[in-house]
C-alpha angles and dihedrals in degrees: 000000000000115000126209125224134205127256117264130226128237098248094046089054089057100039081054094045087045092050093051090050079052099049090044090056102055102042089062089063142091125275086235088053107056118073083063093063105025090078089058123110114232136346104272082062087043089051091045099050082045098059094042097052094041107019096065114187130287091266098056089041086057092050088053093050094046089040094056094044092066091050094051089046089051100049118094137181119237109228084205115113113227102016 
């Protein structure tokens, strides 16, 4: 049996596409993460909750960088077999 729907609105297709955007986002992230997001109202307050927590400034990216650099500089690989 095929079943007819009716026709949508423009404003039902994009609260459903924002609500998808939504959906997506959060489910990328972490359990502990979620019941701070989850209360938010679409994805583009989601994104940019997201940036701040996690995206941290140019100052700080350039810190980790800098940061991981000297860890990778000081790692080395022991020839030894067996250690």
């Amino acid at each position: 049996m095929i079943k007819v729907l009716p026709p949508k609105t423009a404003e039902e297709v994009m609260a459903r596409e924002r609500e998808r955007k939504a959906t997506t986002l959060l489910m990328a992230l972490p359990e502990d993460h979620l019941a701070k997001l989850h209360k938010m109202a679409n994805a583009k307050e989601i994104w940019k909750a997201i940036k701040s927590r996690f995206g941290g400034n140019d100052e700080s990216k350039e810190m980790h960088k800098y940061l991981l650099k000297q860890q990778f500089d000081g790692f080395s690989v022991s020839t030894s077999k067996g250690a």
